[in-house]
Each structure stands twice: as structure tokens, then as C-alpha cells.
KEMAR-335738 format. One line per field, with one value per residue (C-alpha): residue number from 1; residue in one letter; x, y, z. Coordinates in steps of 0.5 Angstrom, whole numbers, always signed. Layout:
BEGIN
n: [NUM, ...] .
res: [A, ...] .
u: [X, ...] .
v: [Y, ...] .
w: [Z, ...] .
end
This chain:
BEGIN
n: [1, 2, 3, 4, 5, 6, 7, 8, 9, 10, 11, 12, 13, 14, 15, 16, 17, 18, 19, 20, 21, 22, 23, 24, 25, 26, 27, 28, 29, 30, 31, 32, 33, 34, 35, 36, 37, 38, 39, 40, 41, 42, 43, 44, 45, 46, 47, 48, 49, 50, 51, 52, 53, 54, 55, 56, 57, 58, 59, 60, 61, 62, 63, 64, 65, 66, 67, 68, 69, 70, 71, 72, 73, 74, 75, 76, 77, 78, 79, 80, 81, 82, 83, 84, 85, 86, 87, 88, 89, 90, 91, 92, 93, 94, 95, 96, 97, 98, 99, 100, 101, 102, 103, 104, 105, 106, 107, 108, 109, 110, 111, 112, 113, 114, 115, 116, 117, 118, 119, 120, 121] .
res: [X, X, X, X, X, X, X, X, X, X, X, X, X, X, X, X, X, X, X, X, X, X, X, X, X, X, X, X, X, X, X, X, X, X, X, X, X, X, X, X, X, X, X, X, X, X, X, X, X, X, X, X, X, X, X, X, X, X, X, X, X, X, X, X, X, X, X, X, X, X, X, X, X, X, X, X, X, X, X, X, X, X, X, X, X, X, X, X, X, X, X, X, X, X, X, X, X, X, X, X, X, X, X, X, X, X, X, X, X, X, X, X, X, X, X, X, X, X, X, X, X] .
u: [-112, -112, -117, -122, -123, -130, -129, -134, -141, -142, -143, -149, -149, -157, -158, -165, -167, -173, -172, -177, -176, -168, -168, -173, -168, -162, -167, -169, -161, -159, -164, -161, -155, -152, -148, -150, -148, -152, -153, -159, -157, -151, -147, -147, -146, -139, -136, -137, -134, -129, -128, -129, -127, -131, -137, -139, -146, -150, -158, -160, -166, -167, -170, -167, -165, -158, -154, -154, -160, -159, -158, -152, -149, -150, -146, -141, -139, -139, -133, -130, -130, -131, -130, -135, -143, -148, -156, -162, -167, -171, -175, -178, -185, -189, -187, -191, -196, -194, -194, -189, -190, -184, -183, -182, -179, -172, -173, -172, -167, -163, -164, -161, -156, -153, -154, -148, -144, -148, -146, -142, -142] .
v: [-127, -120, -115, -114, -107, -104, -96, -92, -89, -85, -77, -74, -66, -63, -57, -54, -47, -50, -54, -60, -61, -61, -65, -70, -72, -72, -78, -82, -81, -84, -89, -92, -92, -85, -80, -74, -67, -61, -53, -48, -45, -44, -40, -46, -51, -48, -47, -54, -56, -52, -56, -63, -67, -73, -70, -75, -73, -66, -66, -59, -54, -51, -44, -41, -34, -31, -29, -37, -41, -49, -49, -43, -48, -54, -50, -47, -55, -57, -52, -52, -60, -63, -70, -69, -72, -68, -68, -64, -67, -62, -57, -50, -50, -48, -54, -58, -54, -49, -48, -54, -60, -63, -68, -74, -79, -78, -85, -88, -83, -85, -92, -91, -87, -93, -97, -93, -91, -93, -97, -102, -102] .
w: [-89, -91, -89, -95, -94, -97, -100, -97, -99, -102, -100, -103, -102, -102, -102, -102, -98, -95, -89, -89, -96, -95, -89, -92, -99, -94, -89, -96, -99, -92, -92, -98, -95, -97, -93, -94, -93, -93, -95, -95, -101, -107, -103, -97, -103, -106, -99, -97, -104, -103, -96, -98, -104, -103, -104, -111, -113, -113, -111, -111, -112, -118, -115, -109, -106, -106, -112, -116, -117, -118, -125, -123, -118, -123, -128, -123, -121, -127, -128, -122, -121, -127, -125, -120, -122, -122, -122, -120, -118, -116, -121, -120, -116, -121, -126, -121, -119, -114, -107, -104, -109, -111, -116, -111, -116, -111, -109, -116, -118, -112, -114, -120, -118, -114, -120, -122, -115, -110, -102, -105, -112] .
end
């Protein structure tokens, strides 16, 4: 009988330039059974991009230091690898009241990503 051979999950970049918060997408993604990758900022991002060609799906920051910003990435990707999907979850803080707030609605966005590509579909 032939081995039935299952694709692998997919791989998830997350960037964010503030620890805590990249680290804690990165868990939840993981938790609902992605790979990740991570970068702290646009720069980190396009290196790996340019490493890999797994990456499938991009979840980034809006405001981060350096010469591009989230939507400069997004935009960047979009050319560069078109093929490739690409999402912001995250949104400038002070859209959601400043200080480290976030729009955590990563878990249901993450859900309907896997929808669309997610572990074993």
C-alpha cells in the first residue's frame, strides 16, 4: 500500500518590532497548527523572503522602525512575490487606543485562514 504523504503546514511569517507581542502571535499561530518564522522589523522580513520560498502567508505590524512601515512590506511582497498571500493583522496603536493594545482578533483571522490553506486542508 502507498504511503499517503500529507503536505506540510503551512509557514507563517510574523513580524512585529515588539518582542512580546511578535512572540505571542508566533505561539497562537503555532497553537493552531502553524509553522512560524519571525522578524522584528521590514528589513529582517524581506531577507527571510528572499531565503525561503515556503513562507505562504504574511502577518505584520503596521508601524515599525526602519525605512518601511507594514503596509511598505505588504506592498513590497505584493511585487516581489506576488503568488504569495498577504495579510495585516495588526493595526497602528492608536487606532486602538495607544499604548500596547492590539486588535486580538488573530485567533478568528487565523481560523479563517486555515479555512482557506490551514493543517491539512
Amino acid at each position: 500500500m502507498a504511503e499517503i504523504k500529507t503536505p506540510p503546514e503551512p509557514l507563517i511569517l510574523v513580524v512585529e518590532d515588539e518582542e512580546l507581542l511578535r512572540l505571542h502571535a508566533a505561539d497562537l499561530l503555532e497553537e493552531h497548527g502553524f509553522r512560524v518564522v519571525e522578524a522584528r522589523n521590514a528589513a529582517a522580513a524581506l531577507k527571510v523572503l528572499e531565503s525561503r520560498d515556503d513562507v505562504r502567508l504574511l502577518f505584520t505590524d503596521i508601524q515599525m522602525p526602519g525605512a518601511l512601515d507594514g503596509m511598505d512590506l505588504a506592498r513590497e511582497v505584493h511585487q516581489a512575490w506576488a503568488r504569495r498571500p498577504t495579510r495585516n493583522y495588526f493595526g497602528p496603536k492608536e487606532a486602538h487606543g495607544g499604548g500596547n493594545s492590539r486588535p486580538w482578533s488573530l485567533r478568528r483571522q487565523t481560523l479563517q485562514s486555515r479555512g482557506a490553506s490551514g493543517p491539512g486542508g
